[in-house]
PyMOL Python script that loads the backbone (N, CA, C, O; Angstrom):
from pymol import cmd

cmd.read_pdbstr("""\
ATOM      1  N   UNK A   1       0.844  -1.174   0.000  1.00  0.00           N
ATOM      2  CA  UNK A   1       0.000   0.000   0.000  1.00  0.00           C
ATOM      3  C   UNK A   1       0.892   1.242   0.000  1.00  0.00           C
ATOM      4  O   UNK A   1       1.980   1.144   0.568  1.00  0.00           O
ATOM      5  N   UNK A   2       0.602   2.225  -0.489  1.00  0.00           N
ATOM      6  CA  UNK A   2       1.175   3.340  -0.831  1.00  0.00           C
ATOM      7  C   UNK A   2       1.083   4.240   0.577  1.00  0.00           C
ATOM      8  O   UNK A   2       0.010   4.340   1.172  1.00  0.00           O
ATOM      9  N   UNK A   3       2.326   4.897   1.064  1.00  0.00           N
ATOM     10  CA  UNK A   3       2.158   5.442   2.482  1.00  0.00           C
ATOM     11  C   UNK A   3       1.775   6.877   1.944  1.00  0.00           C
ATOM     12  O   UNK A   3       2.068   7.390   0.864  1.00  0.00           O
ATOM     13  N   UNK A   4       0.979   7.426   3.084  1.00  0.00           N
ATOM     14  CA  UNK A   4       0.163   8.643   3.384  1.00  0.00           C
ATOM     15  C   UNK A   4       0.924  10.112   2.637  1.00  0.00           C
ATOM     16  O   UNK A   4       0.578  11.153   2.077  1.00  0.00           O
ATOM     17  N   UNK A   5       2.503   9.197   3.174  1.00  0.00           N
ATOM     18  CA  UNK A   5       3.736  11.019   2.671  1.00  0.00           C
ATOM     19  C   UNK A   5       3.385  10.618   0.952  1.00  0.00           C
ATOM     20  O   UNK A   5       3.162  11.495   0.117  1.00  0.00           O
ATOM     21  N   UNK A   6       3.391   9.113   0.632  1.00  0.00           N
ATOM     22  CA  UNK A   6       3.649   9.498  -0.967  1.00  0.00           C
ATOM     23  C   UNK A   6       2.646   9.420  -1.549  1.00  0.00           C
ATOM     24  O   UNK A   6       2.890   9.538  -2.750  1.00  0.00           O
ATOM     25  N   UNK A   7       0.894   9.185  -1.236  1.00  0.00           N
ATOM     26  CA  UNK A   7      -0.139   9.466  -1.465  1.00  0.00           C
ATOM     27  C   UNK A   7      -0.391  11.270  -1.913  1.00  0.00           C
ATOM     28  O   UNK A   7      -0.975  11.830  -2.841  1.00  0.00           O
ATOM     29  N   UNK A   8       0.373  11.740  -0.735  1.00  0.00           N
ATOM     30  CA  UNK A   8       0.154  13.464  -0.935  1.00  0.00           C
ATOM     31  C   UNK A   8       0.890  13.913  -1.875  1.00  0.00           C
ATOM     32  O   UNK A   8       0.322  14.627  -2.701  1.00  0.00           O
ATOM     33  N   UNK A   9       2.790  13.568  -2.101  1.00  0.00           N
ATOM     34  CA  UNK A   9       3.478  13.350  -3.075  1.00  0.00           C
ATOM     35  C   UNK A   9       2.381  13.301  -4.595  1.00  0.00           C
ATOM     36  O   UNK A   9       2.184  14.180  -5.434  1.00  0.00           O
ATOM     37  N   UNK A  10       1.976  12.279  -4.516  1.00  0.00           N
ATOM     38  CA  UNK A  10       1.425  11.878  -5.760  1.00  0.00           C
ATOM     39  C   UNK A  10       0.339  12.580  -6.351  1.00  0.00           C
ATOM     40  O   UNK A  10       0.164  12.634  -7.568  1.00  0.00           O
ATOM     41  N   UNK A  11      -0.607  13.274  -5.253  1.00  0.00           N
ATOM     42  CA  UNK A  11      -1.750  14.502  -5.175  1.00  0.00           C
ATOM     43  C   UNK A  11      -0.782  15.475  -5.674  1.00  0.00           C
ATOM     44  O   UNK A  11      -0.915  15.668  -6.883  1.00  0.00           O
ATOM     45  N   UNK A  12       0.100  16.111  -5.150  1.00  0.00           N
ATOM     46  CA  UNK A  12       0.138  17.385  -5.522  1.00  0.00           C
ATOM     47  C   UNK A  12       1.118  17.138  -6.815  1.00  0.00           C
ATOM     48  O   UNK A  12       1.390  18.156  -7.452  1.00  0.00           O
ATOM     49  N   UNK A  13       1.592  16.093  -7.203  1.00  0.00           N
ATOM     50  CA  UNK A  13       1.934  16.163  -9.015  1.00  0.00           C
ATOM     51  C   UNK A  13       1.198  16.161  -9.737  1.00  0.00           C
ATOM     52  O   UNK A  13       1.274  16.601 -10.884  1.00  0.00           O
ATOM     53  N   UNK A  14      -0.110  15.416  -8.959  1.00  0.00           N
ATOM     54  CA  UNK A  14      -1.108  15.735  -9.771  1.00  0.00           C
ATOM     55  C   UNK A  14      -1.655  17.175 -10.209  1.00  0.00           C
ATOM     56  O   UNK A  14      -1.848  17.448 -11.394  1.00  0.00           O
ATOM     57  N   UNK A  15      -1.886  18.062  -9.178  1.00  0.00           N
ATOM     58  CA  UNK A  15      -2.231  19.085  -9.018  1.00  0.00           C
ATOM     59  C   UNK A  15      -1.470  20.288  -9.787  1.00  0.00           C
ATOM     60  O   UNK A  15      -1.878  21.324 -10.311  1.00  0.00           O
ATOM     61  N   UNK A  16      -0.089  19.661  -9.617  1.00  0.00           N
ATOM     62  CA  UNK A  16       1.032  20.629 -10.308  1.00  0.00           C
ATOM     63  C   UNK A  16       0.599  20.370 -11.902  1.00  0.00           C
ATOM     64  O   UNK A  16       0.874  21.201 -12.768  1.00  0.00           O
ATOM     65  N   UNK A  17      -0.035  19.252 -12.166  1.00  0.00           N
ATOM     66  CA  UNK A  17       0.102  18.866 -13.860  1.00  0.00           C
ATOM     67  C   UNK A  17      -0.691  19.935 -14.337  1.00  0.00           C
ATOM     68  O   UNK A  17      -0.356  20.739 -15.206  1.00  0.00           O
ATOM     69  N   UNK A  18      -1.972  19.891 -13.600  1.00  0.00           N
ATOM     70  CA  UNK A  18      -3.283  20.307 -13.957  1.00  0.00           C
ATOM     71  C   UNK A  18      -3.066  21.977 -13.968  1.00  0.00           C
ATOM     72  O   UNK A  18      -3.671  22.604 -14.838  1.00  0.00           O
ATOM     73  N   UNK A  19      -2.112  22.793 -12.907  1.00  0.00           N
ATOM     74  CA  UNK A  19      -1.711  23.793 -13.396  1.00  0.00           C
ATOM     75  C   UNK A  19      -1.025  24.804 -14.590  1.00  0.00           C
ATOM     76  O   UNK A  19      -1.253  25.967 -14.922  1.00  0.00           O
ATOM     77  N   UNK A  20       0.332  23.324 -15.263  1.00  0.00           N
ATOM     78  CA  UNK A  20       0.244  23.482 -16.226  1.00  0.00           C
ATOM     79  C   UNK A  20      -0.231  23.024 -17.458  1.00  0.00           C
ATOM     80  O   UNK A  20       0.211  23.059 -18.607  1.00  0.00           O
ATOM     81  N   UNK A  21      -1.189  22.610 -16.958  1.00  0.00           N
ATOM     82  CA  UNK A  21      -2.257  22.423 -18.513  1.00  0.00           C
ATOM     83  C   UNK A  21      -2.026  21.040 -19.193  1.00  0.00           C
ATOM     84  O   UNK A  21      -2.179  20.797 -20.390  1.00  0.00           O
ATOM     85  N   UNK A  22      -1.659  20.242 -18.291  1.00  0.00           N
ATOM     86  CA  UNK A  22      -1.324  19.034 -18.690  1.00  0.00           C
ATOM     87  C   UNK A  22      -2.401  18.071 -18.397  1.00  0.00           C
ATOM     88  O   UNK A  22      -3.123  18.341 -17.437  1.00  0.00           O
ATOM     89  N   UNK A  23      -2.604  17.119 -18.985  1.00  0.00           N
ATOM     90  CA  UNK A  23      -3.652  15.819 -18.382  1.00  0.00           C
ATOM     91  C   UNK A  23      -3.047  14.930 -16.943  1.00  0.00           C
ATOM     92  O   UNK A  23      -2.046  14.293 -16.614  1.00  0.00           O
ATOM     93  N   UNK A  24      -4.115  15.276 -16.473  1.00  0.00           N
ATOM     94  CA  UNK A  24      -3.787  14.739 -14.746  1.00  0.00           C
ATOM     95  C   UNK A  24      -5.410  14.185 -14.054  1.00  0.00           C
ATOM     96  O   UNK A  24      -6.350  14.965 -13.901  1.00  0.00           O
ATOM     97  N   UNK A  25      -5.448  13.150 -13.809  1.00  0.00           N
ATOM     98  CA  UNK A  25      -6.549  12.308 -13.264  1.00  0.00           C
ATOM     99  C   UNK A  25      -7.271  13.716 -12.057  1.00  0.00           C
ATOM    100  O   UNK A  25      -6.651  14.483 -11.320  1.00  0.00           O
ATOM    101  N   UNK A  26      -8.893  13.571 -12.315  1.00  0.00           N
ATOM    102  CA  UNK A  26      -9.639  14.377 -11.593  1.00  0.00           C
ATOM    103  C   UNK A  26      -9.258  15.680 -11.741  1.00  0.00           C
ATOM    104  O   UNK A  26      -8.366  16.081 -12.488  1.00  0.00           O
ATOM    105  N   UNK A  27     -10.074  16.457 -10.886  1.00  0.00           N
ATOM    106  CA  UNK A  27      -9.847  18.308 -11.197  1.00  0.00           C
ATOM    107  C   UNK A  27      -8.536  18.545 -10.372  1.00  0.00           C
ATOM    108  O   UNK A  27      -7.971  17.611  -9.803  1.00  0.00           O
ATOM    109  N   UNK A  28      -8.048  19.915 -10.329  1.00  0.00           N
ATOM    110  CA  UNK A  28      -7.822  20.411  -9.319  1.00  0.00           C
ATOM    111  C   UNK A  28      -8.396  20.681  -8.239  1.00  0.00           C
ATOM    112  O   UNK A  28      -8.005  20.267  -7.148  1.00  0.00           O
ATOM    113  N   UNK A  29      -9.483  21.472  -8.433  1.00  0.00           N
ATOM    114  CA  UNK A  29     -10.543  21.599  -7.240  1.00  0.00           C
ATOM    115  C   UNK A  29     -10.140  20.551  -6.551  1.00  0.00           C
ATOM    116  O   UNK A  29      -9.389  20.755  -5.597  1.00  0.00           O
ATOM    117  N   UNK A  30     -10.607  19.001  -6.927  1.00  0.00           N
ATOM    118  CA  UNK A  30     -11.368  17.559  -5.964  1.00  0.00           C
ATOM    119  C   UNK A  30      -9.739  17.289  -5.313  1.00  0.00           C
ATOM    120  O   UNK A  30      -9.588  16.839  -4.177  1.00  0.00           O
ATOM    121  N   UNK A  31      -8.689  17.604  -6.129  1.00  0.00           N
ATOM    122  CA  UNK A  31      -7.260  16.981  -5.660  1.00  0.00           C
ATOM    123  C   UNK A  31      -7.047  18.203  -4.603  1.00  0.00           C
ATOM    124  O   UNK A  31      -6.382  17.738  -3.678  1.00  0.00           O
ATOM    125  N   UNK A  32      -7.245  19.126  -4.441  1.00  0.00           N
ATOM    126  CA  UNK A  32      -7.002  20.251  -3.439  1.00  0.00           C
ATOM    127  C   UNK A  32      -7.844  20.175  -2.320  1.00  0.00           C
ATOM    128  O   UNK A  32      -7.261  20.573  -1.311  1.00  0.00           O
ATOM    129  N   UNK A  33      -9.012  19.809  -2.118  1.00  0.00           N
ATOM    130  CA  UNK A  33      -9.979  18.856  -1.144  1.00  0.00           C
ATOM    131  C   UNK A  33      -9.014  17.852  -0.392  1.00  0.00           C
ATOM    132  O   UNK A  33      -8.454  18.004   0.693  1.00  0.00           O
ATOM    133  N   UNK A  34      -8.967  16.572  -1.445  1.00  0.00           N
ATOM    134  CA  UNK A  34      -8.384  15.620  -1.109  1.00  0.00           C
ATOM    135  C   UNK A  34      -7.037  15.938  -0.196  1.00  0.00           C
ATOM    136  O   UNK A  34      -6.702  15.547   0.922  1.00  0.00           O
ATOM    137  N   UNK A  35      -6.448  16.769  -1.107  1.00  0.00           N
ATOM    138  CA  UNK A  35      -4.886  17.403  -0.162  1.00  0.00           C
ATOM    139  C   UNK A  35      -5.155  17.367   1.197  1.00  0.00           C
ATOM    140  O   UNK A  35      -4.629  16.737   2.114  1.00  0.00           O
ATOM    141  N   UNK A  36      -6.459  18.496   1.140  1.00  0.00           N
ATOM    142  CA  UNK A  36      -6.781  18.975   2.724  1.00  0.00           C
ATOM    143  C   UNK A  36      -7.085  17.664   3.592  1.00  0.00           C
ATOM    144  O   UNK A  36      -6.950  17.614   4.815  1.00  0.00           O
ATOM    145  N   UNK A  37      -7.436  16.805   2.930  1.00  0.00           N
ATOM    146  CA  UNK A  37      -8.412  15.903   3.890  1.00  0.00           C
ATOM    147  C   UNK A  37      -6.758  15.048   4.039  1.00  0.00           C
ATOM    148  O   UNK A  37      -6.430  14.719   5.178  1.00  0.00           O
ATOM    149  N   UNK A  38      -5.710  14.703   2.773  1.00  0.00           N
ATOM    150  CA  UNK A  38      -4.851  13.719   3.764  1.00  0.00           C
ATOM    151  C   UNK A  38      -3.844  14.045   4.871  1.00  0.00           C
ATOM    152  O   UNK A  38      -3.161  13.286   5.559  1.00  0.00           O
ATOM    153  N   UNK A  39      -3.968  15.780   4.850  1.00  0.00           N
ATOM    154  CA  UNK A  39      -3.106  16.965   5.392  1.00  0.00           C
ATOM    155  C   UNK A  39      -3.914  16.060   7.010  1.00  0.00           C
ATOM    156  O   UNK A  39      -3.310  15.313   7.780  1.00  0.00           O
ATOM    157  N   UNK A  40      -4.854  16.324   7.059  1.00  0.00           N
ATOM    158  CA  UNK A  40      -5.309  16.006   8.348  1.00  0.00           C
ATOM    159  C   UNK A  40      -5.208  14.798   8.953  1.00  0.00           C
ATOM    160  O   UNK A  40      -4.998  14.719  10.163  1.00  0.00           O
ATOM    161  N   UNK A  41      -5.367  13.582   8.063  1.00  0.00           N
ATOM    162  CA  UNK A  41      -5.382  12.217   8.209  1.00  0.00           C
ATOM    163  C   UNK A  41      -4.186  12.462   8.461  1.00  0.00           C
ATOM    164  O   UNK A  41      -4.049  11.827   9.506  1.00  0.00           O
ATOM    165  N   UNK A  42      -2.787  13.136   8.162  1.00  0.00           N
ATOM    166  CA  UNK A  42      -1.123  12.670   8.721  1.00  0.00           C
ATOM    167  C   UNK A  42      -1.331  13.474  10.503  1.00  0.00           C
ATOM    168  O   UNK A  42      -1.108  13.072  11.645  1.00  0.00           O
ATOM    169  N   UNK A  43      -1.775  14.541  10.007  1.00  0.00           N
ATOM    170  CA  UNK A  43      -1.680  15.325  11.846  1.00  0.00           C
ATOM    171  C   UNK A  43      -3.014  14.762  13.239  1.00  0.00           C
ATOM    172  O   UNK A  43      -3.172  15.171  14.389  1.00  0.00           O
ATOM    173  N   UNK A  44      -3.804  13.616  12.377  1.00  0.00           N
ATOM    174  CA  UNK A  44      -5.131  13.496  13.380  1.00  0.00           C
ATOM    175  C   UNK A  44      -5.007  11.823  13.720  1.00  0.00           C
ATOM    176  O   UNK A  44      -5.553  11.786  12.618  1.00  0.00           O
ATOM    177  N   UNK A  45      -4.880  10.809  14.030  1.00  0.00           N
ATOM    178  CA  UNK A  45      -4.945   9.548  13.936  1.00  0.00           C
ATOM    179  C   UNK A  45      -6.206   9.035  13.681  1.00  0.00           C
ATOM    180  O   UNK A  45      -6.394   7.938  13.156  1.00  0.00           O
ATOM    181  N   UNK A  46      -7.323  10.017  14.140  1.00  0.00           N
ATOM    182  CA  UNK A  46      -9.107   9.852  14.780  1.00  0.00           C
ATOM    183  C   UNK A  46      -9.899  10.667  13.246  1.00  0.00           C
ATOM    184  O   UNK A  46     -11.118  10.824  13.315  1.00  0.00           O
ATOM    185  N   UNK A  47      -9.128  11.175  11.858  1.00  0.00           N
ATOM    186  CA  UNK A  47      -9.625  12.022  10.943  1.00  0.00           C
ATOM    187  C   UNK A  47     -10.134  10.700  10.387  1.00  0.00           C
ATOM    188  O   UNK A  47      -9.549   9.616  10.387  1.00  0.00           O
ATOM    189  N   UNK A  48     -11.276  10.986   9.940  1.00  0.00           N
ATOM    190  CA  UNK A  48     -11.826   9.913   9.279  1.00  0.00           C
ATOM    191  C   UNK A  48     -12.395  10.198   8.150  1.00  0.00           C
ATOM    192  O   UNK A  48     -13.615  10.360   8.191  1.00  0.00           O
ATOM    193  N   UNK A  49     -11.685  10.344   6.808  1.00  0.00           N
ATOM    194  CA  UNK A  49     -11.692  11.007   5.609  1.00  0.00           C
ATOM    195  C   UNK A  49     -13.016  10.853   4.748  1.00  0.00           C
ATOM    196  O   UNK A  49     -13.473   9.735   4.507  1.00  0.00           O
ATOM    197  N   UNK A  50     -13.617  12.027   4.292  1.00  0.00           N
ATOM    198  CA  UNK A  50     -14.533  11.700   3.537  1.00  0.00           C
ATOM    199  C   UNK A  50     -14.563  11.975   1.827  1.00  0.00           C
ATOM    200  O   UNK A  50     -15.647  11.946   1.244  1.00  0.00           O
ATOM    201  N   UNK A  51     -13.529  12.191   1.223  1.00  0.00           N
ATOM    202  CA  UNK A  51     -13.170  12.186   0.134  1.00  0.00           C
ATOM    203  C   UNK A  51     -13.394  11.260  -0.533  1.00  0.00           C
ATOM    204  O   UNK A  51     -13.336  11.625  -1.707  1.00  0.00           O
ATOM    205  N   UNK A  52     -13.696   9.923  -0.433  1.00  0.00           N
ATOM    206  CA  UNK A  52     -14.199   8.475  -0.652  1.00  0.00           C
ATOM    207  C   UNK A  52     -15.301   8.621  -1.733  1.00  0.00           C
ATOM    208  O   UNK A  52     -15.557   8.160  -2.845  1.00  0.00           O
ATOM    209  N   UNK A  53     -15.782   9.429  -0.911  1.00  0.00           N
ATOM    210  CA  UNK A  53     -17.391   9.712  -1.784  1.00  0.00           C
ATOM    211  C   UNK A  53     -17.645  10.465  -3.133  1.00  0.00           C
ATOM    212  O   UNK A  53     -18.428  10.343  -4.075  1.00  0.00           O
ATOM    213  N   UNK A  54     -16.533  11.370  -2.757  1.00  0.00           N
ATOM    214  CA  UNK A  54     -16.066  12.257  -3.820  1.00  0.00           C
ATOM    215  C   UNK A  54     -15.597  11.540  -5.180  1.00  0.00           C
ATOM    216  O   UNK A  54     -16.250  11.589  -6.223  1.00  0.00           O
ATOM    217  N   UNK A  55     -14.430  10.898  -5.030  1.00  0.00           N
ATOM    218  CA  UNK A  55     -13.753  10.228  -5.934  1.00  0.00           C
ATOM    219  C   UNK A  55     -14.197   9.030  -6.616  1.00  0.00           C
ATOM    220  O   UNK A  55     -13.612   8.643  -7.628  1.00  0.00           O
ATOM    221  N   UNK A  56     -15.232   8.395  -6.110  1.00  0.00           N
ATOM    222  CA  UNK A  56     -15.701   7.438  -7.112  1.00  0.00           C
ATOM    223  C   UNK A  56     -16.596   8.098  -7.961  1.00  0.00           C
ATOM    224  O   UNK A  56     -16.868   7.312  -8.869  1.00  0.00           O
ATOM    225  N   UNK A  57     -17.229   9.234  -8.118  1.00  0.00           N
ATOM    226  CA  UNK A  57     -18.126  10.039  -8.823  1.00  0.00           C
ATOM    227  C   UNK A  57     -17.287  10.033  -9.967  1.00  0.00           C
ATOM    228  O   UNK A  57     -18.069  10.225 -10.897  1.00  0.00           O
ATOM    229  N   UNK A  58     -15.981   9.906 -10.496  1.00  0.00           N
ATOM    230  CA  UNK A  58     -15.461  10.266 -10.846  1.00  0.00           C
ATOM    231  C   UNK A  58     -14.885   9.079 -11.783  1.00  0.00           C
ATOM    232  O   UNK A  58     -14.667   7.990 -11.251  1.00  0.00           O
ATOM    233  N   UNK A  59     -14.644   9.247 -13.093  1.00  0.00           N
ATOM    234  CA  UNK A  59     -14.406   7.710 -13.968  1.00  0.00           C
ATOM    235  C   UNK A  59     -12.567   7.510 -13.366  1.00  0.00           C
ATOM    236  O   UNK A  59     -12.066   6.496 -12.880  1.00  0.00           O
ATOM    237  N   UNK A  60     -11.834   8.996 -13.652  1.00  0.00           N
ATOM    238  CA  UNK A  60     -10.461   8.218 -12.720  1.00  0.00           C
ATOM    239  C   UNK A  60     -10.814   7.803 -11.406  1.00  0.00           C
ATOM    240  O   UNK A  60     -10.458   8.747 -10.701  1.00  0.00           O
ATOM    241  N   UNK A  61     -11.218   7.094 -10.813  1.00  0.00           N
ATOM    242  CA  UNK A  61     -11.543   6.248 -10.009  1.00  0.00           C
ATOM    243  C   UNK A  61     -11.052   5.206  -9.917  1.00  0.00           C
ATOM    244  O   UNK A  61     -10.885   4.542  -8.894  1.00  0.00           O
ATOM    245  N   UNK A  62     -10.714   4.911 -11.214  1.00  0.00           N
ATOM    246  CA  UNK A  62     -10.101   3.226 -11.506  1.00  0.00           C
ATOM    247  C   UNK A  62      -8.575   3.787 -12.060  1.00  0.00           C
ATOM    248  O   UNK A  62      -8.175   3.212 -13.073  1.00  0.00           O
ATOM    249  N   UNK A  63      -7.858   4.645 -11.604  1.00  0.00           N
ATOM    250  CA  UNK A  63      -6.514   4.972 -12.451  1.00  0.00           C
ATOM    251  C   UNK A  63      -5.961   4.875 -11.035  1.00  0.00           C
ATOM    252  O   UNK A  63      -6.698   4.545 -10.106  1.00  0.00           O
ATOM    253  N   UNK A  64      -4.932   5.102 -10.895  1.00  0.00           N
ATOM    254  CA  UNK A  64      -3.348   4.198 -10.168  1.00  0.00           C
ATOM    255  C   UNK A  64      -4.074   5.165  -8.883  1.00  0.00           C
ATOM    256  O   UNK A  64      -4.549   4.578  -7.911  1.00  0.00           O
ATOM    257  N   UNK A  65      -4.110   6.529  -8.961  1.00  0.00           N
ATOM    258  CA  UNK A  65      -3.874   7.347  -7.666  1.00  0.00           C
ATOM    259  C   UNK A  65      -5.694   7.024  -7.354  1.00  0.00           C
ATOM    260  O   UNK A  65      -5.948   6.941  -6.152  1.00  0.00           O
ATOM    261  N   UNK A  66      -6.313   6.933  -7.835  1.00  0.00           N
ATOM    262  CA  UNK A  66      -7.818   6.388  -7.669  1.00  0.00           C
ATOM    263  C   UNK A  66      -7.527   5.493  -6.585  1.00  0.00           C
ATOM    264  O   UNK A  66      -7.485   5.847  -5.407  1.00  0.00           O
ATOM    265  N   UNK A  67      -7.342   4.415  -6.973  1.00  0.00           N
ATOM    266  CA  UNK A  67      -7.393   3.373  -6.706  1.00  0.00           C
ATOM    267  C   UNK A  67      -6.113   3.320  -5.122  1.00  0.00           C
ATOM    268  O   UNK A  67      -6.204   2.528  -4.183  1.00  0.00           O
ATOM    269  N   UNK A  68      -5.182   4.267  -5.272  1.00  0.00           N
ATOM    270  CA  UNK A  68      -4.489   4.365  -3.752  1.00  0.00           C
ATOM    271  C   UNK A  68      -5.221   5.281  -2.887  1.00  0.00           C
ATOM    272  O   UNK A  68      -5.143   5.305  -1.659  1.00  0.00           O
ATOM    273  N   UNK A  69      -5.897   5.989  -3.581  1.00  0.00           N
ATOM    274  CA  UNK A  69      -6.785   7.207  -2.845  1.00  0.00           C
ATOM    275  C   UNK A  69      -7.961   6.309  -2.097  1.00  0.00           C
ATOM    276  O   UNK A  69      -8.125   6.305  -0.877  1.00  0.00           O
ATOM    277  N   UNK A  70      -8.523   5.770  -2.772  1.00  0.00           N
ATOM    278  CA  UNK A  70      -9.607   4.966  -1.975  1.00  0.00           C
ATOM    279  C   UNK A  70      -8.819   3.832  -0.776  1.00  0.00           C
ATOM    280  O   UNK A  70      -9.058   3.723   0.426  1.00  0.00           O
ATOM    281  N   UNK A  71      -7.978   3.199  -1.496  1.00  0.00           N
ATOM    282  CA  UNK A  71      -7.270   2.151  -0.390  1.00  0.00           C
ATOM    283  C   UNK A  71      -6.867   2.727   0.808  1.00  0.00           C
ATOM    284  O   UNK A  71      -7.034   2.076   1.840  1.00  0.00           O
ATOM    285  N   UNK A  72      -6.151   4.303   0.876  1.00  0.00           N
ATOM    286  CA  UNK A  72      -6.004   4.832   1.974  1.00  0.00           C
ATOM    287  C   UNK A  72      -7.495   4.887   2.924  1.00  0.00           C
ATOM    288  O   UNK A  72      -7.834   4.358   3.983  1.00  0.00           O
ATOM    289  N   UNK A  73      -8.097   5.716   2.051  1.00  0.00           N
ATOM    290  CA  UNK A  73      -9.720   6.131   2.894  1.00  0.00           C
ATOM    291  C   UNK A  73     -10.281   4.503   3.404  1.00  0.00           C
ATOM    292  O   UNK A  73     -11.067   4.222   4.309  1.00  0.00           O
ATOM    293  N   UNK A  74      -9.808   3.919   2.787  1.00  0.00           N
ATOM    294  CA  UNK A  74     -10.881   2.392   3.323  1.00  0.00           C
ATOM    295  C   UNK A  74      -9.829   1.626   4.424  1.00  0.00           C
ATOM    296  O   UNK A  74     -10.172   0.678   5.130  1.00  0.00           O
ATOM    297  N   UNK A  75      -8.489   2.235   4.417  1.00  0.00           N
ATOM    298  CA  UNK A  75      -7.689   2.023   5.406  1.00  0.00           C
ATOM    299  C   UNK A  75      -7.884   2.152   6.769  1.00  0.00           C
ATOM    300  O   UNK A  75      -7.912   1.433   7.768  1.00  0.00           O
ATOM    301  N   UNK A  76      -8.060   3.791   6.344  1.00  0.00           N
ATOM    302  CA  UNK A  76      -8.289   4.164   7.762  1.00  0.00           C
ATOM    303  C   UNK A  76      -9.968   3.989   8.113  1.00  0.00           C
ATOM    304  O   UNK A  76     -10.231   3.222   9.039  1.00  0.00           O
ATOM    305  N   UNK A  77     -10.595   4.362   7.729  1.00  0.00           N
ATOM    306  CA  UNK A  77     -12.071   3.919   8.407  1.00  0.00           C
ATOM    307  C   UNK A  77     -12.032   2.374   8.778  1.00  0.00           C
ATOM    308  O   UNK A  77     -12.464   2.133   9.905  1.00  0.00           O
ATOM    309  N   UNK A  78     -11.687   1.517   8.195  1.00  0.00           N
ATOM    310  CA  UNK A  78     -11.234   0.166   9.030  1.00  0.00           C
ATOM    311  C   UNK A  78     -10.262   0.155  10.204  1.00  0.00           C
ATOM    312  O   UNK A  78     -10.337  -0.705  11.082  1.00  0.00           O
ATOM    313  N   UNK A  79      -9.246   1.231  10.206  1.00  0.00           N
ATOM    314  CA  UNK A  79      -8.841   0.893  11.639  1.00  0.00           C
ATOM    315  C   UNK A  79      -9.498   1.746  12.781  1.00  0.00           C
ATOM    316  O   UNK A  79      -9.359   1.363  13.943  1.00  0.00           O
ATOM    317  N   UNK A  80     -10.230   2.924  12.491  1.00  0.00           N
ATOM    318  CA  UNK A  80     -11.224   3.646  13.257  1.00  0.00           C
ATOM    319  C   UNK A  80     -12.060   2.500  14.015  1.00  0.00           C
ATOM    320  O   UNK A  80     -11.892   2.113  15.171  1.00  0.00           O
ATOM    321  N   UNK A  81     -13.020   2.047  13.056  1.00  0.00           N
ATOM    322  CA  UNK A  81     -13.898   1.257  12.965  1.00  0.00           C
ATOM    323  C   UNK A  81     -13.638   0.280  14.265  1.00  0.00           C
ATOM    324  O   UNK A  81     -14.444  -0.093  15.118  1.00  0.00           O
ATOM    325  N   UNK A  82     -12.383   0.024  14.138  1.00  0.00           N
ATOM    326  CA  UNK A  82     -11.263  -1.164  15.377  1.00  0.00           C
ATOM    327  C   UNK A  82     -11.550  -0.598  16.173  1.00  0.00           C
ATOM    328  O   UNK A  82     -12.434  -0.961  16.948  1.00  0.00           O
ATOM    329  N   UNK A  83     -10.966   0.407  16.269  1.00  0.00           N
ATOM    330  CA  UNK A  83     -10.402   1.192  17.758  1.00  0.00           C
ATOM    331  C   UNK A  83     -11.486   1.956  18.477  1.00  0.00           C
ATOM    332  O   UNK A  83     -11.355   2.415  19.611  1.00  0.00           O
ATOM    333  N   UNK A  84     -12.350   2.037  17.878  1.00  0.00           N
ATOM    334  CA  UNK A  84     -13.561   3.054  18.171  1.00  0.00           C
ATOM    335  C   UNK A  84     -14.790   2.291  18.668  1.00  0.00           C
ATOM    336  O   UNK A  84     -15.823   2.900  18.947  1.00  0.00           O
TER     337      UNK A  84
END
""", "prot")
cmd.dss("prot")
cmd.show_as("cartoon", "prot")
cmd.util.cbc("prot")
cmd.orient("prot")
């Protein structure tokens, strides 16, 4: 599984693409959300991300960072889920 530092790594190349006008999976907008939400998931142990919902709306859904984006979110709500 892809760790949290290179999940965000991988968001904001995304984000950088989409600035310059390049093809990059999802908007900026939804990847600048997402930022915020894994910004918190690294500083909160108890953040329990809702970006999940967001990103399957979405046909990259099924592309590389899709598909680590959700594995994180279904990560952590399963270990919440534990501990809680």
């Amino acid at each position: 599984m892809t760790s949290l530092d290179q999940l965000i790594d991988q968001v904001e190349a995304a984000i950088a693409a989409h600035h310059r006008g390049e093809t990059a999976p999802f908007s900026a907008r939804l990847l600048g959300a997402v930022h915020e939400e894994l910004d918190h998931m690294r500083t909160s142990d108890a953040f329990d991300p809702t970006y999940a919902r967001f990103v399957l709306d979405w046909p990259d859904a099924s592309s590389a960072l899709g598909k680590a984006l959700m594995d994180a979110a279904y990560a952590r709500h399963k270990a919440l889920r534990r501990h809680g």
